[in-house]
C-alpha positions as a LaTeX table, in Angstrom:
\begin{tabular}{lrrr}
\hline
Residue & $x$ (\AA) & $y$ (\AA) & $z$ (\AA) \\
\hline
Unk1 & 82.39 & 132.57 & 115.88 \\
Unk2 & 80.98 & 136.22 & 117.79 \\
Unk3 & 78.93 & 135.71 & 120.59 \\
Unk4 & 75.94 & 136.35 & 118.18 \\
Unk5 & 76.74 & 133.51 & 116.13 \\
Unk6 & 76.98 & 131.06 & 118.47 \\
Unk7 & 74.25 & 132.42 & 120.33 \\
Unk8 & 71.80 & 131.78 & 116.53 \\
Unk9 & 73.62 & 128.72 & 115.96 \\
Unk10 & 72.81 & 127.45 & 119.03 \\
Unk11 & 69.46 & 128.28 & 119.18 \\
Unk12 & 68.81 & 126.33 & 116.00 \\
Unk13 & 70.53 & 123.27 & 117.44 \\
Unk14 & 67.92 & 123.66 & 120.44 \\
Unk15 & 64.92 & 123.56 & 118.10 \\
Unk16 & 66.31 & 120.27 & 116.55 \\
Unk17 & 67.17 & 118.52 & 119.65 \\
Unk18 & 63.78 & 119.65 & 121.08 \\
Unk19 & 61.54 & 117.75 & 118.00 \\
Unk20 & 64.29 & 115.12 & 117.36 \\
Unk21 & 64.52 & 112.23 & 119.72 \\
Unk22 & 68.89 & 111.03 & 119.69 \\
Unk23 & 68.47 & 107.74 & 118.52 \\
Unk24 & 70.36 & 105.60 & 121.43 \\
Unk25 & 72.90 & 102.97 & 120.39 \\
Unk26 & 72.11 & 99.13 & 121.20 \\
Unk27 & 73.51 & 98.87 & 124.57 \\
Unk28 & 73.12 & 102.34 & 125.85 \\
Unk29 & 74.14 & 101.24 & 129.03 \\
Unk30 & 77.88 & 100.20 & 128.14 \\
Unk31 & 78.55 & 102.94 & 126.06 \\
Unk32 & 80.95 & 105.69 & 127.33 \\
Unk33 & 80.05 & 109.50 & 125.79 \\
Unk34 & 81.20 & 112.77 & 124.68 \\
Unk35 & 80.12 & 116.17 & 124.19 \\
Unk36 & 81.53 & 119.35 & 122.87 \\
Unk37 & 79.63 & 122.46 & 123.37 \\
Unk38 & 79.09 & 125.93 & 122.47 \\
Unk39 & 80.88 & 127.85 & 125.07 \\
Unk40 & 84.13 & 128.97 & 123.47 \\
Unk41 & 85.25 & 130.29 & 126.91 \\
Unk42 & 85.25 & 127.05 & 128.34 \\
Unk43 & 88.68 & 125.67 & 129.32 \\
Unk44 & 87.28 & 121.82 & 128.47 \\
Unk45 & 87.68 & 120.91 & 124.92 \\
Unk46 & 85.31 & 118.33 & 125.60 \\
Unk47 & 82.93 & 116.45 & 128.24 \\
Unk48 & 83.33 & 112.74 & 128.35 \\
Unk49 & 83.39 & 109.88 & 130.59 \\
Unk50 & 79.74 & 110.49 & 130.27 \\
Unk51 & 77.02 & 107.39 & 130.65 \\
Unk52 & 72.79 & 107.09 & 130.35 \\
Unk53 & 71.13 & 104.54 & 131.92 \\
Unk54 & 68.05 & 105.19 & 129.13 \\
Unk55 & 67.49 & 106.80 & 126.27 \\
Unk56 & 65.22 & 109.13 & 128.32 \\
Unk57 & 67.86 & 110.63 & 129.66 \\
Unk58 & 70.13 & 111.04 & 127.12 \\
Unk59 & 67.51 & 112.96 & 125.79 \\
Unk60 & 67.30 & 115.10 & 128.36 \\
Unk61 & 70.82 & 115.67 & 129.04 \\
Unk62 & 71.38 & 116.33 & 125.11 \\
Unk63 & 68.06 & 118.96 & 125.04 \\
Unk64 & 69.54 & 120.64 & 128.19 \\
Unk65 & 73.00 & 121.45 & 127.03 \\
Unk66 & 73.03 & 121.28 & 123.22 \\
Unk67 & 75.98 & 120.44 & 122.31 \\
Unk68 & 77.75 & 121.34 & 119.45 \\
Unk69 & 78.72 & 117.75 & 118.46 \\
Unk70 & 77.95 & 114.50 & 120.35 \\
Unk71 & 79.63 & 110.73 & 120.37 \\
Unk72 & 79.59 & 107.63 & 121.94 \\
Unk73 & 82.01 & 105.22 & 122.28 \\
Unk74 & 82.48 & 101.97 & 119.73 \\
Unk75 & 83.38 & 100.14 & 122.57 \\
Unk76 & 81.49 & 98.84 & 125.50 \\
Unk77 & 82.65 & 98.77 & 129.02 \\
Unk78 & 81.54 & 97.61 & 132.18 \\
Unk79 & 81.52 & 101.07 & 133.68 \\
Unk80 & 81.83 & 103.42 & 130.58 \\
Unk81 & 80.98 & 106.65 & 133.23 \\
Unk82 & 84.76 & 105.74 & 135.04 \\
Unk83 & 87.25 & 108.66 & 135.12 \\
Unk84 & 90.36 & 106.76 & 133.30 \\
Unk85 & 90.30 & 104.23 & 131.01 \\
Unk86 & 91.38 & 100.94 & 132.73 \\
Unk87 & 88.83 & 101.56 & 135.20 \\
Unk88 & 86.19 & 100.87 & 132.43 \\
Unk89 & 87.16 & 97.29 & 131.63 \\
Unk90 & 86.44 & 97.20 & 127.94 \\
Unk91 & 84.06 & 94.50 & 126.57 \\
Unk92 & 84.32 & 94.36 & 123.31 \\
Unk93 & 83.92 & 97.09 & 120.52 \\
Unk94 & 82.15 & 97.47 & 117.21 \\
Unk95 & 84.18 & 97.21 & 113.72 \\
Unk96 & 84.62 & 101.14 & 113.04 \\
Unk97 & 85.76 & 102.60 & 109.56 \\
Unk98 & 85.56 & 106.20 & 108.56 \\
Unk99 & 86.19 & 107.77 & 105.09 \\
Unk100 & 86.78 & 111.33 & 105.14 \\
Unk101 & 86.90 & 113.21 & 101.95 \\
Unk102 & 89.83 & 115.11 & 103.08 \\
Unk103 & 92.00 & 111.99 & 102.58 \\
Unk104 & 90.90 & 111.16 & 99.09 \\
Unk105 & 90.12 & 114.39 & 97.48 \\
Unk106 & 90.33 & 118.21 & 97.50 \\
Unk107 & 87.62 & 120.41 & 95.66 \\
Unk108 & 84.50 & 121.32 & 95.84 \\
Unk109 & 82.02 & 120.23 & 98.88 \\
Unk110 & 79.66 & 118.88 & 96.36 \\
Unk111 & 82.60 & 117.32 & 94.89 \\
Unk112 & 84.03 & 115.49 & 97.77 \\
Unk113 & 81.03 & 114.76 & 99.21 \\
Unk114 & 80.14 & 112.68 & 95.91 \\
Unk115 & 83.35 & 111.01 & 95.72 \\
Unk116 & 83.87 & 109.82 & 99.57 \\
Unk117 & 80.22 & 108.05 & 98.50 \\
Unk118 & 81.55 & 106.26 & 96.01 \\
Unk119 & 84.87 & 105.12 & 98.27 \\
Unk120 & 81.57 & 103.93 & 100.79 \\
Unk121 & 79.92 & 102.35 & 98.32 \\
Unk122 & 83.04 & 99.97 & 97.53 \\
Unk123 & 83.85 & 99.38 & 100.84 \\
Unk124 & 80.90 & 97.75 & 101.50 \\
Unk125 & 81.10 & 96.07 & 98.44 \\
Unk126 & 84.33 & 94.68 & 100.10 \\
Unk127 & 83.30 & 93.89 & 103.84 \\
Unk128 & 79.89 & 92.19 & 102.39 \\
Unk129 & 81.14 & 90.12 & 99.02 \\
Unk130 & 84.69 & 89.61 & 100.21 \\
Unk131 & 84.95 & 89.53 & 104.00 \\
Unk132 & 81.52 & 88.00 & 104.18 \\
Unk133 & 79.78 & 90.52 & 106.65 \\
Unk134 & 76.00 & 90.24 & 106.53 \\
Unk135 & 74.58 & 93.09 & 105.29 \\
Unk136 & 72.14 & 93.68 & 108.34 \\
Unk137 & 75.29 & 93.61 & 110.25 \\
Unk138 & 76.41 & 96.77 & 108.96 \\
Unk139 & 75.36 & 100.32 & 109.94 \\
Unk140 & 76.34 & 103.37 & 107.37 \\
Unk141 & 76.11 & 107.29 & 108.53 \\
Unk142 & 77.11 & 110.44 & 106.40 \\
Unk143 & 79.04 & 111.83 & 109.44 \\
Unk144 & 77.66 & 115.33 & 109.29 \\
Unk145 & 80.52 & 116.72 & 107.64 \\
Unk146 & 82.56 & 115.15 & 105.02 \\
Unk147 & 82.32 & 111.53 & 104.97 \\
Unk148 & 80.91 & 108.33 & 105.83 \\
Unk149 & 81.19 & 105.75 & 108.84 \\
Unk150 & 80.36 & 101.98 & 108.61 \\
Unk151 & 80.07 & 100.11 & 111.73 \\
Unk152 & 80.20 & 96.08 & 112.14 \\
Unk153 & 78.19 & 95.08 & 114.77 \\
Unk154 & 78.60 & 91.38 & 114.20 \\
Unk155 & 79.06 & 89.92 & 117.59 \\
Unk156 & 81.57 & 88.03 & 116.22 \\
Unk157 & 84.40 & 90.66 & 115.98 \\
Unk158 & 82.98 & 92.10 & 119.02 \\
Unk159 & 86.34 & 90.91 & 121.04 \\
Unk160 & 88.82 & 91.57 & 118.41 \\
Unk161 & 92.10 & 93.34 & 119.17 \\
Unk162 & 93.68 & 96.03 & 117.51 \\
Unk163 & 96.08 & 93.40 & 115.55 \\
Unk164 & 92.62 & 91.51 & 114.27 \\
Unk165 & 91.19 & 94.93 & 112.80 \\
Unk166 & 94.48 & 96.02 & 111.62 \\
Unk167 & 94.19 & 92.48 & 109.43 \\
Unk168 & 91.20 & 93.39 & 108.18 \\
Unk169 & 92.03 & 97.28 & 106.87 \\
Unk170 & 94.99 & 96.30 & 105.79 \\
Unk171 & 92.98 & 93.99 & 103.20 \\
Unk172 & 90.52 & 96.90 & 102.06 \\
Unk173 & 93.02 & 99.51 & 101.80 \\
Unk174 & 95.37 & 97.12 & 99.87 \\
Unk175 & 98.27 & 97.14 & 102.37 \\
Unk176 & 100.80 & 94.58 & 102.37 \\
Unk177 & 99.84 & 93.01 & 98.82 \\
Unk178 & 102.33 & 90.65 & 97.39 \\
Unk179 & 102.59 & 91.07 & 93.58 \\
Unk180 & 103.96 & 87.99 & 92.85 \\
Unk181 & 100.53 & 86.31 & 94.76 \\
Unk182 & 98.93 & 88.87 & 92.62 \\
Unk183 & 99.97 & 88.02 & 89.80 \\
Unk184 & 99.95 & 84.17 & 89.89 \\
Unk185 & 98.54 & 82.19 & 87.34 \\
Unk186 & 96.10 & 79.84 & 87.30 \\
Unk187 & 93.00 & 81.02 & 89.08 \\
Unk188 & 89.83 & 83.26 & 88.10 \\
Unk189 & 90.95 & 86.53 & 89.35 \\
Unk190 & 88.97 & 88.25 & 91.73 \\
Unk191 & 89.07 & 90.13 & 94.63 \\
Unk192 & 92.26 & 91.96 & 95.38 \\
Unk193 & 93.74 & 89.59 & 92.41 \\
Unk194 & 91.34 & 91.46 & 90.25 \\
Unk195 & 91.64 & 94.43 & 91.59 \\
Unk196 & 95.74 & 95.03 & 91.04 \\
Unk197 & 95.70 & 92.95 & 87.41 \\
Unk198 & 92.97 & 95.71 & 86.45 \\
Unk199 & 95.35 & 98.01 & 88.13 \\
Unk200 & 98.44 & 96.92 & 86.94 \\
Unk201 & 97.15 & 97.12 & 82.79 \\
Unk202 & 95.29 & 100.42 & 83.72 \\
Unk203 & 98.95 & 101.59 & 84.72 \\
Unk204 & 100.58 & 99.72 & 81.32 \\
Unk205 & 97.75 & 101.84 & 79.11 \\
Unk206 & 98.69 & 105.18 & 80.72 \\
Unk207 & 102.58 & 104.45 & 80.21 \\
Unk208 & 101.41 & 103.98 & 76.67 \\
Unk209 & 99.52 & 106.99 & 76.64 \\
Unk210 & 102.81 & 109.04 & 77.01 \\
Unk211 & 104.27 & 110.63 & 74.65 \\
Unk212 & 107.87 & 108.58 & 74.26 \\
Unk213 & 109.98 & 111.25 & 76.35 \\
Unk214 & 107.80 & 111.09 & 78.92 \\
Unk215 & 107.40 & 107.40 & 79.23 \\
Unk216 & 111.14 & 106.87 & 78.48 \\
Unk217 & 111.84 & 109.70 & 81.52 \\
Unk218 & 109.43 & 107.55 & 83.75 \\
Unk219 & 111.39 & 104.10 & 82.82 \\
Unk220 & 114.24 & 105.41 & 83.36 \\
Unk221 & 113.90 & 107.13 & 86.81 \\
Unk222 & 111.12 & 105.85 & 89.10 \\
Unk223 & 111.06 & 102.40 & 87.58 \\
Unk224 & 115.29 & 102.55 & 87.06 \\
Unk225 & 115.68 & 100.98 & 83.67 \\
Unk226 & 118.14 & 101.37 & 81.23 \\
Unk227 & 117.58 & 103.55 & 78.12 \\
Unk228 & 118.11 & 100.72 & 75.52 \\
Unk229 & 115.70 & 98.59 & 77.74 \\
Unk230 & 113.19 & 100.87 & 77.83 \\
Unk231 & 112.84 & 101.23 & 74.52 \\
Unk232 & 113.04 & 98.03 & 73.25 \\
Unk233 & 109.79 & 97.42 & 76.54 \\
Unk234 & 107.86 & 100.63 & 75.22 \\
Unk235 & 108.20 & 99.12 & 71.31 \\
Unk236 & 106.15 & 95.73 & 72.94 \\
Unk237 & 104.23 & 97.36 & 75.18 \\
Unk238 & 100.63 & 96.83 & 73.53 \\
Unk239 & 100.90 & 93.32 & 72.93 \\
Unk240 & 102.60 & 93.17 & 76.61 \\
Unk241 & 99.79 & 94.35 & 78.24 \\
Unk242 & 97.18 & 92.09 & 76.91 \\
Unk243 & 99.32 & 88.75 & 78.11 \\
Unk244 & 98.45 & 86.57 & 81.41 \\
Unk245 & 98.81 & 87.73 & 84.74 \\
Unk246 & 102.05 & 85.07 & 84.81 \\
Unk247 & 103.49 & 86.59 & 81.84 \\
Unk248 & 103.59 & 89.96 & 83.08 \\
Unk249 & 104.81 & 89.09 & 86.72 \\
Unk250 & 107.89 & 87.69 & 84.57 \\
Unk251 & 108.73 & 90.71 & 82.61 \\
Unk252 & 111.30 & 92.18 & 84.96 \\
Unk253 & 110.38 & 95.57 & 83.72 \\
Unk254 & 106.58 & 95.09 & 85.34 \\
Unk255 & 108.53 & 94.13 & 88.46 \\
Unk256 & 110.76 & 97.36 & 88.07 \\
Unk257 & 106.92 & 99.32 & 87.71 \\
Unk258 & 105.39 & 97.56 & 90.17 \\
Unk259 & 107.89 & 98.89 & 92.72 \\
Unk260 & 107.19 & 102.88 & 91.50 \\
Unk261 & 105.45 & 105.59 & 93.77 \\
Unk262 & 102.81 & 106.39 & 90.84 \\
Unk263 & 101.83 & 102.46 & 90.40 \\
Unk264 & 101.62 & 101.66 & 94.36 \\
Unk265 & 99.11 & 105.08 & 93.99 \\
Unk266 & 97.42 & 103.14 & 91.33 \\
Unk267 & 96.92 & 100.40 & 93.77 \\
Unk268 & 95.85 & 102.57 & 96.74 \\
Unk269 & 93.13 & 104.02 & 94.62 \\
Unk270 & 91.78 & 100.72 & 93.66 \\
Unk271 & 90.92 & 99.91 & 97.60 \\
Unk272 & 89.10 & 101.90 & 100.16 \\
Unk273 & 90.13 & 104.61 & 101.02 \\
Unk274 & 89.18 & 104.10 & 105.08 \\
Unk275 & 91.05 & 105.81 & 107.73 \\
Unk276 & 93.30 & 103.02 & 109.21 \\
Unk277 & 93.76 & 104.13 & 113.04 \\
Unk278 & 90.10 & 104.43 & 113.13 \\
Unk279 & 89.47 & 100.82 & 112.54 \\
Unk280 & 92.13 & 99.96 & 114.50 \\
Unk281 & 91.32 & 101.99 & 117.62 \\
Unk282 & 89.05 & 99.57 & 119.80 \\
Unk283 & 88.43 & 102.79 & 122.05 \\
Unk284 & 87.25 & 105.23 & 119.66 \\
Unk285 & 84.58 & 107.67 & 120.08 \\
Unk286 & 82.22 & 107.93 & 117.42 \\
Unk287 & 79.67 & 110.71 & 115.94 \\
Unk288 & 75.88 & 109.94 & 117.23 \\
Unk289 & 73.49 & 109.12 & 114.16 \\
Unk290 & 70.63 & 111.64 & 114.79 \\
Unk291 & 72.88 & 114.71 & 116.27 \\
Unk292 & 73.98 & 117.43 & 114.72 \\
Unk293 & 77.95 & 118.35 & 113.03 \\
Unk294 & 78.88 & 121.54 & 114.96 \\
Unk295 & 80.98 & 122.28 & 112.06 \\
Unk296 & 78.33 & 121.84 & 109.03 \\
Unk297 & 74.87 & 121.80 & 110.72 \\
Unk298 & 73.66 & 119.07 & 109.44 \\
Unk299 & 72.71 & 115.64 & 110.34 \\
Unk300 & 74.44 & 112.81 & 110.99 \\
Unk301 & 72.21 & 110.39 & 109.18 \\
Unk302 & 72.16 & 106.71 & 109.66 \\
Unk303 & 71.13 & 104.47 & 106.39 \\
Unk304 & 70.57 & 101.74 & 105.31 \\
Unk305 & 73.16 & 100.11 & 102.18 \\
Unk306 & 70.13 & 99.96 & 99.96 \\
Unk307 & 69.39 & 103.49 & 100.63 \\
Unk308 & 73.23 & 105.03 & 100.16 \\
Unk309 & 73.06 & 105.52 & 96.54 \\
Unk310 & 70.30 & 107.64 & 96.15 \\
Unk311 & 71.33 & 109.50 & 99.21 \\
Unk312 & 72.01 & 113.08 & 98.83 \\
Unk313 & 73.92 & 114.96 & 102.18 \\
Unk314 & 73.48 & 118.53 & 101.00 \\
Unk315 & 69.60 & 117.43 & 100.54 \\
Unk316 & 68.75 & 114.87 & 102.95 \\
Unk317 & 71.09 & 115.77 & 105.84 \\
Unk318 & 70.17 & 119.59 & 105.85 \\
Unk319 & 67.61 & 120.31 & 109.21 \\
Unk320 & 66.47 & 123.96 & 108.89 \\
Unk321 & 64.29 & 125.90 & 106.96 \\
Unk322 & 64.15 & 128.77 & 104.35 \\
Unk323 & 62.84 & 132.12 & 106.60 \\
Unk324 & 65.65 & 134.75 & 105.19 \\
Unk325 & 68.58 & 135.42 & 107.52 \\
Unk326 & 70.81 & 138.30 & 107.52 \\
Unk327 & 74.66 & 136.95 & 107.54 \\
Unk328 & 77.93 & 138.98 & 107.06 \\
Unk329 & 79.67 & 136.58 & 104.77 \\
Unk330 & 83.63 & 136.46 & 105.58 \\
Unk331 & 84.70 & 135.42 & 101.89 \\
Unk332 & 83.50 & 134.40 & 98.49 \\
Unk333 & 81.10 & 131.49 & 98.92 \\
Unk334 & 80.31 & 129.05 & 95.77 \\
Unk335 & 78.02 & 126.18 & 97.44 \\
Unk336 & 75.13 & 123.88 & 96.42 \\
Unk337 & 72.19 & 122.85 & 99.07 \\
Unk338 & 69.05 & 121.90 & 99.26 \\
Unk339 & 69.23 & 121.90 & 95.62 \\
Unk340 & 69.85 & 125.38 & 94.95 \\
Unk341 & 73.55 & 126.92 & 94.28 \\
Unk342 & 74.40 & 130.05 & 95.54 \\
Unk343 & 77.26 & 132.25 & 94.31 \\
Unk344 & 77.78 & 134.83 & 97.54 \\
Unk345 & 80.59 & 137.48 & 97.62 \\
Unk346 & 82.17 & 138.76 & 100.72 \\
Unk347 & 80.06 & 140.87 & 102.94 \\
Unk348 & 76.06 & 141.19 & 103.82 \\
Unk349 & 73.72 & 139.11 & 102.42 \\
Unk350 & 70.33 & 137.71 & 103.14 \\
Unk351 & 70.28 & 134.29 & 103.32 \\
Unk352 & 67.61 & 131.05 & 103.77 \\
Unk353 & 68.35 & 129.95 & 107.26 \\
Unk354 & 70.13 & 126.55 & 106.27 \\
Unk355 & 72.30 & 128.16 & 104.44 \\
Unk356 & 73.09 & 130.42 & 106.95 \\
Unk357 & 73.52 & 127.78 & 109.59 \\
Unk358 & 75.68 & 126.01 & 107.05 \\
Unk359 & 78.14 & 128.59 & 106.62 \\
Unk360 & 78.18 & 130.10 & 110.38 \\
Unk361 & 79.12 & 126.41 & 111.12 \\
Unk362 & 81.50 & 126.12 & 109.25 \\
Unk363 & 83.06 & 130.14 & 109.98 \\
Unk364 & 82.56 & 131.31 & 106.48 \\
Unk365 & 79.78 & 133.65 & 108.04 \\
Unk366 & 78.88 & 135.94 & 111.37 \\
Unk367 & 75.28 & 136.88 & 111.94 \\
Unk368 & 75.15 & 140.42 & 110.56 \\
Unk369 & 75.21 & 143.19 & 113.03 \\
Unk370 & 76.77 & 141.26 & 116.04 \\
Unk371 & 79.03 & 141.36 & 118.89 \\
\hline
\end{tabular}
């Protein structure tokens, strides 16, 4: 950003911190923070080993310096303000995933925005039906920018290791599955059991879907089966895919699928879509529910699971106003918020203030007319 744009963004950032209270995590105390600011000169990326005795004065340290983006730490220490971090002694740390829109899909903000909700939606699904978290044990934010974070704060997983939470990811994101457990007969499917059966005829019904070069092409590469096989398997192949779970784990052409790229995608899809070194990082530092993304200007909003699905970021995460602000727009903008879409083309252009704090934020724009 020019000086100028920093300088407006900035200011905005100052009127929100100065009505807005930062909500302080529970044990303020043991948390360890980080700030990054404004000052492009500076030589420090960012400013942490930070601590607040109250939520007082976090306040006040966050209304004296706005930052441009603000975290605390998932973990509590015994002296979070220490330089390095053995000198902390970590206590514990909440349960941390993150689902950024960036690793599931490209498009569109409005776009990824609504899909990342959806990947939220069924992880919680997961941690709450299937991993038997209490629901007023979990804590959902729309990050600011492009995605979602859930924290546990069930004591209970408070002292977990990395190789605990790496158990536990590994089960939403579908990591490690064994098809033949998948597949085994007997029980009412559900679960991840559900999940890769659904999967697994979802991938039979495209196959079938193919016209018969393509599907022979994919038989006979990915999968690796011979051309007389696959024919004779694509001839069967919609009575096949309505059998048992046990019939088709003993079709060793299902086995040969199973092992392919574009079914283990399949699979992927069907689990969350969290980002696994997040969850697995017991040290992490996390965005603060209440501040504001440096590189969107909006909110990080905490919410409640009830309240996710009616939830709309470019609606109810947007802070400023409407007064009309002159930008000089640095490309061709297509972009929905507060409702409204606007269709913008490369240079001047008068703009409602959110919008322009949106897109200064996120260097699509410079304040017309500065240095």
């Amino acid at each position: 950003m020019k000086p100028a744009t920093i300088e407006f963004v900035k200011q905005r950032f100052a009127e929100y911190y100065q009505r807005q209270t930062l909500a302080a995590p529970s044990s303020l105390e043991q948390r360890e923070w980080g700030f990054v600011f404004f000052d492009a000169a500076s030589a420090v990326r960012m400013r942490r080993h930070m601590a607040f005795a109250d939520p007082l004065e976090l306040t006040a340290y966050v209304r004296s310096l706005i930052p441009a983006h603000a975290y605390y730490s998932t973990a509590y220490y015994q002296t979070p303000s220490a330089p390095t971090m053995n000198d902390k002694h970590w206590a514990g740390a909440d349960l941390i995933f993150d689902l950024d829109a960036d690793q599931i899909v490209r498009g569109p903000y409005a776009m990824m925005l609504a899909r990342v909700k959806e990947e939220t939606v069924k992880l919680v699904g997961m941690l709450t039906d299937e991993l038997g978290f209490a629901r007023n044990h979990i804590r959902i934010a729309f990050s600011g920018g492009r995605g979602y974070h859930i924290h546990v704060t069930d004591i209970a997983v408070r002292g977990w290791e990395s190789p605990e939470r790496r158990e536990v990811v590994d089960y939403v994101c579908g990591i490690g599955l064994d098809p033949g457990v998948m597949l085994a007969p007997g029980r009412t499917p559900a679960g991840w059991r559900w999940r890769y059966i659904e999967a697994l005829r979802d991938h039979l019904l495209w196959l079938e879907g193919l016209d018969a070069a393509e599907a022979a092409a994919y038989l006979t590469g990915p999968a690796g089966i011979g051309k007389r096989a696959a024919t004779e398997f694509l001839a069967g192949l919609g009575a096949l895919r309505e059998k048992d779970p046990g019939t088709l784990r003993e079709n060793r052409i299902v086995r040969a699928i199973m092992g392919t790229p574009a079914f283990e995608e399949r699979v992927r899809g069907a689990g969350a879509r969290a980002d696994e070194p997040v969850t697995t990082d017991i040290k992490r530092l996390i965005r603060a529910p209440g501040s504001l993304h440096g590189g969107s200007g909006m909110r990080v909003v905490p919410l409640d699971s009830r309240d996710l699905a009616e939830f709309d970021p470019l609606v109810d995460a947007v802070v400023f106003g409407d007064r009309e602000v002159r930008v000089d727009l640095q490309m061709n903008v297509a972009t929905s918020l507060l409702g409204n879409t606007y269709t913008l083309k490369t240079g001047p252009a008068s703009v409602p203030e959110a919008l322009a704090v949106f897109l200064c934020c996120r260097s699509m724009a410079e304040i017309a007319g500065g240095a």
